[in-house]
ZAKE-186581 format. One line per 10 residues: number of its first residue (from 1); for each residue x, y, z of N, C-alpha, C. Coordinates in steps of 0.05 Angstrom, whole numbers, m for minus. Example, Ala and Ser with C-alpha at 12.3 -4.5 7.8 and 13.67 -1.06 7.14 Angstrom:
! ZAKE-186581
1> 264:m114:156:246:m90:156:264:m66:156; 257:m45:142:273:m21:143:258:1:157
//
This chain:
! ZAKE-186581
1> 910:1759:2815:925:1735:2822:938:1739:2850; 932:1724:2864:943:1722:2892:978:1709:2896; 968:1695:2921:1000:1679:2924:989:1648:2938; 1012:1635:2937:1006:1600:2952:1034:1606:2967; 1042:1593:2992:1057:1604:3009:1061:1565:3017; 1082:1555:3012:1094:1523:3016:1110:1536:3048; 1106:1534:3062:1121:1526:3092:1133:1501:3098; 1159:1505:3095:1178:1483:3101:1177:1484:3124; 1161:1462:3149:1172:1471:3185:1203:1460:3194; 1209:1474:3211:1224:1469:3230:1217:1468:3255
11> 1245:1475:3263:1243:1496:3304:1230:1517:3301; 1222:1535:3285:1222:1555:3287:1186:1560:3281; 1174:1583:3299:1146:1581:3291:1140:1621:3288; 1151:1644:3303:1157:1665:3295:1159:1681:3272; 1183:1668:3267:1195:1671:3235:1176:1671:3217; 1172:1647:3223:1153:1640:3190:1127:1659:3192; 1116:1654:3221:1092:1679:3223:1099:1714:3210; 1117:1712:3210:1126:1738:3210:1114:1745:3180; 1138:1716:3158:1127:1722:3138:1108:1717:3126; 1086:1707:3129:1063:1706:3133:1047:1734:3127
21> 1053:1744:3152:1045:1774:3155:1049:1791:3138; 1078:1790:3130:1095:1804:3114:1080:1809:3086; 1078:1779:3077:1076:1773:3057:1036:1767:3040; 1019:1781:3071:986:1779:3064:987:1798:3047; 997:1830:3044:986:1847:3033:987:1842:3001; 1001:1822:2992:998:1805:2965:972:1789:2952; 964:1784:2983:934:1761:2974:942:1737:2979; 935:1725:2999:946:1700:2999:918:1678:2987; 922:1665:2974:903:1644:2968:904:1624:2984; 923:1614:2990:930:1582:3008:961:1572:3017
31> 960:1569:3051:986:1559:3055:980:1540:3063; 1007:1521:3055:1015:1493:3066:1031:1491:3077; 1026:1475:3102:1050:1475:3119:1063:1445:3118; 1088:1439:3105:1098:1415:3108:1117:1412:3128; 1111:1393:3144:1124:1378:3168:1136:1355:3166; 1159:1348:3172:1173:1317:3176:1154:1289:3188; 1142:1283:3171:1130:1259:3184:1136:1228:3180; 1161:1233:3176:1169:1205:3169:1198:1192:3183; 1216:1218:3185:1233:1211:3208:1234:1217:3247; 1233:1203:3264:1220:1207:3281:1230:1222:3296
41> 1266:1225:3295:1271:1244:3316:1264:1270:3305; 1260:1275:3281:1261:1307:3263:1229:1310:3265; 1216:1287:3265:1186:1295:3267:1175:1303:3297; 1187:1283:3315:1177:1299:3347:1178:1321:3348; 1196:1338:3336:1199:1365:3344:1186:1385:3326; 1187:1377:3307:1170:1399:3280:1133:1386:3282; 1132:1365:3281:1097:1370:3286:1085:1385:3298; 1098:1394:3331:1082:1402:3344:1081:1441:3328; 1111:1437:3328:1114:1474:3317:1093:1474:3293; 1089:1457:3265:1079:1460:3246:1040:1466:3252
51> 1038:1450:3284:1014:1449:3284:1006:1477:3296; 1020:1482:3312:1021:1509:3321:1018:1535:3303; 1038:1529:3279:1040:1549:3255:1006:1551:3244; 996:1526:3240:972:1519:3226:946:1528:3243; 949:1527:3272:925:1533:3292:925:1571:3290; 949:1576:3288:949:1609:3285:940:1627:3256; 947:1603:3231:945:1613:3207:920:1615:3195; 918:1587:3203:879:1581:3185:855:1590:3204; 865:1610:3231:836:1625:3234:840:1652:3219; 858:1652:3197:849:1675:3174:851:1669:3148
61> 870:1648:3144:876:1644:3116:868:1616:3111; 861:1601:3091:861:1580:3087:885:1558:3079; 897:1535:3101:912:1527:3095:916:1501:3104; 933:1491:3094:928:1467:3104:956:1448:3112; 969:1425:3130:990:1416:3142:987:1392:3124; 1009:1389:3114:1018:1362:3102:1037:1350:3103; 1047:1333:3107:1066:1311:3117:1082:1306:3090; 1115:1308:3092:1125:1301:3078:1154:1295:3090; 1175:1283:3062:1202:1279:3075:1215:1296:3073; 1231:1312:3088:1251:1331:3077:1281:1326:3074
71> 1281:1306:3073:1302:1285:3073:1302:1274:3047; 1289:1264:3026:1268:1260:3003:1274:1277:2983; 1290:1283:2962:1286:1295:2946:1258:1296:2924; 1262:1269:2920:1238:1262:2897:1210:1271:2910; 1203:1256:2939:1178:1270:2954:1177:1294:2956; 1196:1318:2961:1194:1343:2956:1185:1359:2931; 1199:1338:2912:1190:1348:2880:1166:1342:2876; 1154:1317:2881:1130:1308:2880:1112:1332:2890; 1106:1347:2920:1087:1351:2935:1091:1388:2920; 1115:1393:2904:1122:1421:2893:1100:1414:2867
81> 1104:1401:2856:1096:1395:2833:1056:1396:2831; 1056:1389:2850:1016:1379:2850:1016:1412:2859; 1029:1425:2881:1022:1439:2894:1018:1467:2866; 1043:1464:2848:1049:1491:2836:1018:1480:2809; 1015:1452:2799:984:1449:2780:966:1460:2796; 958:1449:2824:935:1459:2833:935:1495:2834; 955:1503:2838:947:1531:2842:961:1548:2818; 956:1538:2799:967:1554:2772:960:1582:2773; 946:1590:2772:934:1622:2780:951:1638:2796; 966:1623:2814:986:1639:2837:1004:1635:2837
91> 1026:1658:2849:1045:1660:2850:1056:1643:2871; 1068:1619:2865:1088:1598:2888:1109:1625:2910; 1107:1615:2929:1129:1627:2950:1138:1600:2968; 1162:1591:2971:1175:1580:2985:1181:1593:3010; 1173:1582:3036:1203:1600:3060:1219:1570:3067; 1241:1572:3064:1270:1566:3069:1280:1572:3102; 1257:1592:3115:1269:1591:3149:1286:1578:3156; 1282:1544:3156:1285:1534:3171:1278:1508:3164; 1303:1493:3146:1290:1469:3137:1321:1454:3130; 1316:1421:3126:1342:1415:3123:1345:1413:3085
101> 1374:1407:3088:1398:1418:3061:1379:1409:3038; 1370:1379:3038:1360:1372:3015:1329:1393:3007; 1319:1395:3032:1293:1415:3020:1303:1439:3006; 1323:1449:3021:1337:1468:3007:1342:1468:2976; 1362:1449:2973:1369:1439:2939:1342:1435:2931; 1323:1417:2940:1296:1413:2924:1290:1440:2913; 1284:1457:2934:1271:1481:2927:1281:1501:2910; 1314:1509:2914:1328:1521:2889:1323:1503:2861; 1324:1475:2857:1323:1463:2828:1295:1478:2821; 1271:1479:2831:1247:1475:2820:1244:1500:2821
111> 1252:1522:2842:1259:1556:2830:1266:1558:2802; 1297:1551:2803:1310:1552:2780:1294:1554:2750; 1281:1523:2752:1264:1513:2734:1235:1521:2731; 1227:1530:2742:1193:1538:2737:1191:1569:2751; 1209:1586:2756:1216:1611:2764:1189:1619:2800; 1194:1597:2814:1179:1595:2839:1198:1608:2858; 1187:1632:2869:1192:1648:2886:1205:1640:2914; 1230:1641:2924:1233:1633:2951:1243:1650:2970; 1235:1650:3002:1247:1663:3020:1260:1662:3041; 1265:1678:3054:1278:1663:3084:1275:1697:3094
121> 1260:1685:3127:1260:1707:3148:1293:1711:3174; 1299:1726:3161:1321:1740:3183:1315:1736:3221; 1326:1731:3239:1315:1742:3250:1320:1769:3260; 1313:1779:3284:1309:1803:3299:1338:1811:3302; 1347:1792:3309:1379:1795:3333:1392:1767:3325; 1413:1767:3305:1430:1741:3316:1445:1743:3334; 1451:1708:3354:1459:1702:3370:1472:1684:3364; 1503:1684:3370:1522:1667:3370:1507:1639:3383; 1518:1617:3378:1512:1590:3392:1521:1594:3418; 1555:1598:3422:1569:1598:3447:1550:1626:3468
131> 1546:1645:3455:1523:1657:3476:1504:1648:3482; 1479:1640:3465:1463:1626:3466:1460:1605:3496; 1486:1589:3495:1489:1565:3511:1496:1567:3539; 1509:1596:3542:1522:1610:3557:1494:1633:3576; 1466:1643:3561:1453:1651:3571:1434:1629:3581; 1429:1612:3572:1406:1585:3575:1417:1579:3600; 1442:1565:3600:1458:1560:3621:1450:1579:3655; 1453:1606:3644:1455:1621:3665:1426:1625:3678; 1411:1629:3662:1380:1623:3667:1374:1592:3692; 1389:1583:3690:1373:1546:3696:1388:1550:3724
141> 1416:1559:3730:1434:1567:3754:1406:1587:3768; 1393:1601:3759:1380:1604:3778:1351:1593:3787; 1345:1563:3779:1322:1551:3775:1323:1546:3805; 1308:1547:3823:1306:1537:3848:1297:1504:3846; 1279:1504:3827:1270:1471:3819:1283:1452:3825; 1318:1469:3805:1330:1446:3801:1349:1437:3825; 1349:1469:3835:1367:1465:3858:1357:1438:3889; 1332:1442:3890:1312:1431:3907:1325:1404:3897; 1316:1386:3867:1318:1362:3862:1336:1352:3870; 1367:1363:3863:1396:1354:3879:1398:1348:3904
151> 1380:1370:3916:1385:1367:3942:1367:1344:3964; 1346:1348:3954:1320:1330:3973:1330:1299:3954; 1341:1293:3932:1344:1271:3928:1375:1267:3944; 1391:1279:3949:1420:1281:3961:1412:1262:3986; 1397:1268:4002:1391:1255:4028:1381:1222:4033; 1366:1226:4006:1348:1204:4002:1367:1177:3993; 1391:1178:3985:1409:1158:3973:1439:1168:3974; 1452:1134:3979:1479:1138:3979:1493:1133:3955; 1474:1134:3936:1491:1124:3911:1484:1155:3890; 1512:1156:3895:1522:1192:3874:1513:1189:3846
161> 1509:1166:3831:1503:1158:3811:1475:1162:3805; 1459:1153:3822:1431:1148:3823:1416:1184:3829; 1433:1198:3845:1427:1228:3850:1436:1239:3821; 1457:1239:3803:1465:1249:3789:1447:1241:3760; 1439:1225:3763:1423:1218:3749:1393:1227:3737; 1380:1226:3769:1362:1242:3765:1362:1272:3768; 1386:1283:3771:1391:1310:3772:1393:1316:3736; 1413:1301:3726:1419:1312:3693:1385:1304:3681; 1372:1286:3687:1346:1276:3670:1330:1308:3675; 1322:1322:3695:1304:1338:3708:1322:1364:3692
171> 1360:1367:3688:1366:1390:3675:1362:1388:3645; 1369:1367:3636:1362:1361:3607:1331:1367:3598; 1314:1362:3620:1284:1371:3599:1283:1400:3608; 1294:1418:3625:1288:1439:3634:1307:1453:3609; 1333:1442:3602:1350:1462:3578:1325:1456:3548; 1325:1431:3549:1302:1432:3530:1285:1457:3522; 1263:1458:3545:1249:1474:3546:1252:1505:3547; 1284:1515:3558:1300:1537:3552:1296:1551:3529; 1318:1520:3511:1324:1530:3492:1287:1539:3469; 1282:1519:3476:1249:1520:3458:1236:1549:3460
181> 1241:1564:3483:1225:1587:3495:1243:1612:3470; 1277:1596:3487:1286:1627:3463:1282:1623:3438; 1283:1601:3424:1271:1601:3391:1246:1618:3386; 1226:1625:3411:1201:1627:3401:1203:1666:3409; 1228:1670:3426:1228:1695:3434:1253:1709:3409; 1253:1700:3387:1264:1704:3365:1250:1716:3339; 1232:1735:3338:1215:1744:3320:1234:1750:3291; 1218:1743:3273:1232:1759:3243:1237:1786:3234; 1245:1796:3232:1251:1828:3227:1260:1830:3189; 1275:1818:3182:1275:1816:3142:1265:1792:3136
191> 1252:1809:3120:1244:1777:3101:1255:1784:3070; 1276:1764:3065:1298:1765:3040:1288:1748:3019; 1283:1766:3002:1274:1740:2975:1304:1722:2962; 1304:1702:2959:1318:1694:2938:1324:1691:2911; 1336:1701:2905:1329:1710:2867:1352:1696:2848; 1335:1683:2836:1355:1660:2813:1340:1665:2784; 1352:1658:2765:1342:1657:2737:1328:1635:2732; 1301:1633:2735:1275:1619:2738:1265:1618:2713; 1239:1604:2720:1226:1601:2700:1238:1593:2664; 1258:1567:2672:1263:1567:2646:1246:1530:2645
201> 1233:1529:2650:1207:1520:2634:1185:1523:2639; 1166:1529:2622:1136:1532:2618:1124:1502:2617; 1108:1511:2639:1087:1486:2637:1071:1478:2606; 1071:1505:2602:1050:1498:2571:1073:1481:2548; 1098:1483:2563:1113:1472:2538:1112:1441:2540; 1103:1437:2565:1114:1403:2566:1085:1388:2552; 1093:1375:2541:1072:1360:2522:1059:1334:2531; 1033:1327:2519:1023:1307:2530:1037:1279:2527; 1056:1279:2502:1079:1258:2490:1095:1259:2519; 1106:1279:2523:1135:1288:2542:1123:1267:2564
211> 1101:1279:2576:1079:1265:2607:1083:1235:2606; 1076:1224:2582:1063:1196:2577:1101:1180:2570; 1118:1203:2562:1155:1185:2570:1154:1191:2594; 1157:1208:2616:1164:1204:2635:1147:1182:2650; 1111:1180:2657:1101:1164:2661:1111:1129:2662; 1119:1133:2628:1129:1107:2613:1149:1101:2635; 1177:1115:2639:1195:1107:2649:1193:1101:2676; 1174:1121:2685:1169:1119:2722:1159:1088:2719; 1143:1076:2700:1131:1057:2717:1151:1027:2707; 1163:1028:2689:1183:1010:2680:1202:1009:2703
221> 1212:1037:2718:1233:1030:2735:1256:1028:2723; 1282:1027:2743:1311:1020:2737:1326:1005:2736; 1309:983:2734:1315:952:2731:1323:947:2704; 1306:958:2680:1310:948:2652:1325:968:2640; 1344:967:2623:1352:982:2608:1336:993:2588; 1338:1009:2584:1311:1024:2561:1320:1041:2543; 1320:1034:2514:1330:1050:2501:1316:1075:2484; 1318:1075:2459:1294:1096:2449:1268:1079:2437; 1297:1061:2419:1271:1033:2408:1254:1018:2423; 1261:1015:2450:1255:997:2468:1229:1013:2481
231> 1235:1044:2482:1216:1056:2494:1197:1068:2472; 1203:1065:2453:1176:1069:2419:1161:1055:2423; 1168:1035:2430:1151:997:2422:1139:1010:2448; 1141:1006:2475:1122:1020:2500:1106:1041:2489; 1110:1059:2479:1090:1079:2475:1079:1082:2459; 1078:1043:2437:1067:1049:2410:1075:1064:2387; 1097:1073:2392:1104:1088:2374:1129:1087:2357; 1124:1056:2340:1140:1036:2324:1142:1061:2300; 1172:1052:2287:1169:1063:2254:1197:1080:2255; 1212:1094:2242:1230:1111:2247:1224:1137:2249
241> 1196:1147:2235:1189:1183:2246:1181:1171:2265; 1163:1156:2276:1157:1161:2305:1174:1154:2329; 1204:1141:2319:1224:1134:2333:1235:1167:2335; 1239:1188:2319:1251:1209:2309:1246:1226:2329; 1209:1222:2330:1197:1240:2351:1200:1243:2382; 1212:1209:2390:1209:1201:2415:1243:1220:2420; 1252:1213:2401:1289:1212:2402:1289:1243:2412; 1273:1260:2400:1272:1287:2398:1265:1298:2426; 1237:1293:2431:1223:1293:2467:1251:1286:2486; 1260:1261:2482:1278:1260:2490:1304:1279:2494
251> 1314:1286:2474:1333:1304:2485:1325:1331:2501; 1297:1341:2495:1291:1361:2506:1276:1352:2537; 1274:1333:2545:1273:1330:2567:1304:1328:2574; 1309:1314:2570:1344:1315:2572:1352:1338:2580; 1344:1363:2571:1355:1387:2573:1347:1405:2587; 1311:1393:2601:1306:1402:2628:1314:1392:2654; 1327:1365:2652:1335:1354:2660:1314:1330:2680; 1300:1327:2660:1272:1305:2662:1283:1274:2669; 1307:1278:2646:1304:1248:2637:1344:1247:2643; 1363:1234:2648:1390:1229:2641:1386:1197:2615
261> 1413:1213:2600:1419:1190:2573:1443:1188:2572; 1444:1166:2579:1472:1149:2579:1481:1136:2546; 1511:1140:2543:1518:1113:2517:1538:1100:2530; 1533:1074:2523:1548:1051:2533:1539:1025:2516; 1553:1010:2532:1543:974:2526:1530:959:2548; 1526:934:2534:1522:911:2554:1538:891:2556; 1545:893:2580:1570:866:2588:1557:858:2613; 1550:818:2608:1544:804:2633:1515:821:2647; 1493:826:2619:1473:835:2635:1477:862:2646; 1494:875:2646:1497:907:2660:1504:921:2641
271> 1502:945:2642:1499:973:2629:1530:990:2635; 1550:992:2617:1567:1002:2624:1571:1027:2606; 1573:1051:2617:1587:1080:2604:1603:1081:2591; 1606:1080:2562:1630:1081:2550:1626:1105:2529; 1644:1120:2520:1647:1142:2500:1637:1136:2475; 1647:1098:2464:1633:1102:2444:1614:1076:2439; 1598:1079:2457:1579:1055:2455:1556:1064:2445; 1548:1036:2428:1527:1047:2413:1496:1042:2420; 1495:1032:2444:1468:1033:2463:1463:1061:2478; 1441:1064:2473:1431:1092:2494:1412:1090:2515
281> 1419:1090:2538:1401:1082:2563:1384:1108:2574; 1366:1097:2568:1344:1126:2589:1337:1115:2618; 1341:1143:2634:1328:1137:2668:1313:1163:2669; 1299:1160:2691:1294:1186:2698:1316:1192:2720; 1310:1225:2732:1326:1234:2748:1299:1235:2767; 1318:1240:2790:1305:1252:2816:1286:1272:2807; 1285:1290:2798:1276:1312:2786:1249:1299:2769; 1251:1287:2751:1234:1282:2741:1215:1251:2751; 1229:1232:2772:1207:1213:2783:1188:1234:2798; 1202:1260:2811:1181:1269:2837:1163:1286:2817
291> 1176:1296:2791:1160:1312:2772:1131:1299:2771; 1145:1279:2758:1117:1256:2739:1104:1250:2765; 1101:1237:2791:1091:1234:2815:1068:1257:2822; 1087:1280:2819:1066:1301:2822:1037:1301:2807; 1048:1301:2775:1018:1305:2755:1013:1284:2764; 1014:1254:2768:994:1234:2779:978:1243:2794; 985:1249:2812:971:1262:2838:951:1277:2833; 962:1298:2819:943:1320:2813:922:1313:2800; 925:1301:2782:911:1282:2755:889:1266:2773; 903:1244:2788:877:1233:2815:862:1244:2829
301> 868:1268:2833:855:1289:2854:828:1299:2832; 836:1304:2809:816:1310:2793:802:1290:2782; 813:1267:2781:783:1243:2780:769:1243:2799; 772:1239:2820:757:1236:2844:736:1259:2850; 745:1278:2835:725:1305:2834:704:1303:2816; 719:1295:2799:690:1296:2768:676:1276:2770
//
């Protein structure tokens, strides 16, 4: 049994190589590199790194760049979810380098829960910010470039505005480009596993009933209130043992945290929380729309094959 290696991108393209490296003498079966492709200032800057990551990786390993939100909880769970069916044989590795908060939380819940491996590369040398800004800085003071632009435009116009102007446009892409160089002159030196009490559910435990409630609920939505009876009659499964059975799935999704169950009432059409109301509302959670999203996926991927 090998490994599957999920790459969250960032800034950072080193690091993650590092672990990469680090982490071949395991067997790698397949990495994915997910990139921000949906928000645009977060995506200008991680496409190009992710493609970079991907032009270096897959002339040895097989892998492949996929677009997601990292912003997105549910899309994160989703793209974890197809990713960890398709490669059941292997061991999941997360790197955490370099990704924002929510991918983070995504990725501890679904550790937690299906015991998926995560990491993060150290680098070589930390560097304060205030140094950092303070060496970049000192670097560009000796750019002759920039010095030249101030000056040959200085002559050319009497408006201080119009010189100053194109002086900060010409330093702003040059710090740009600074700072971009030292990210890349930042190699990984540890690579730190993260270690949580995982694996508290088995895939083999979740049942074809369990699939076909969450399913049920993803496609009803959060519009209707849904109770247990309400959701029997959906799944055909009228009567009081087969109400018994649903009631049951139910709490144990409940307890992976598949599904949230509310008691309350109805007042004026709305759903209100009360201690002792005797309606019980099912939703899904974050957790479980991106869950159920996933096996779709996966599930489509394998029609299209057979």
């Amino acid at each position: 049994m090998g490994i599957c290696i999920i790459i969250l991108a960032g800034y950072q393209v080193q690091r993650h190589l590092y672990g990469i490296r680090f982490l071949s003498k395991l067997g790698i079966d397949r990495i994915y590199i997910l990139y921000d492709n949906i928000n645009p200032e977060y995506k200008k800057v991680v496409e190009g790194k992710a493609e970079n990551i991907y032009s270096k990786v897959s002339e040895v390993f097989d892998a492949e760049l996929k677009g997601c939100n990292p912003r997105d909880m549910v899309n994160l769970f989703r793209i974890f979810t197809y990713i960890m069916l398709k490669h059941r044989t292997s061991e999941i590795y997360i790197d955490l380098t370099n990704t924002t908060k929510q991918a983070l939380l995504a990725a501890t819940v679904f550790s937690t829960a299906f015991g998926i491996k995560m990491y993060y590369v150290t680098p070589a040398k930390y560097v304060p910010v205030d140094i950092r800004i303070e060496e970049t800085f000192s670097e560009l003071k000796k750019d002759t470039e920039l010095f030249n632009i101030l000056f040959s435009q200085w002559g050319k116009s009497e408006n201080f505005r119009e010189v100053y102007e194109k002086y900060f446009e010409a330093l702003k892409n040059k710090y740009i480009k600074k700072v971009e160089e030292t990210y890349e002159t930042r190699p990984g030196e540890v690579i730190e596993e993260v270690l949580l009490t995982g694996n508290l559910i088995k895939l083999d435990e979740i049942s074809d009933l369990d699939k076909k409630i969450l399913s049920t609920l993803f496609n009803i939505g959060e519009k209707e209130i849904v109770t247990i009876t309400e959701l029997s009659r959906r799944l055909g499964m009228e009567g009081k043992r087969n109400m018994a059975i649903v009631g049951y799935r139910i709490r144990q999704l409940e307890r992976w945290r598949f599904v949230k169950v509310e008691r309350g009432k109805v007042e004026d059409g709305k759903f209100i929380v009360t201690e002792r109301g005797k309606l019980t509302k099912i939703t899904l959670t974050d957790f479980g729309k991106g869950f159920i999203s996933g096996i779709k996926d996966f599930e489509e991927e394998l029609k299209r094959k057979s």
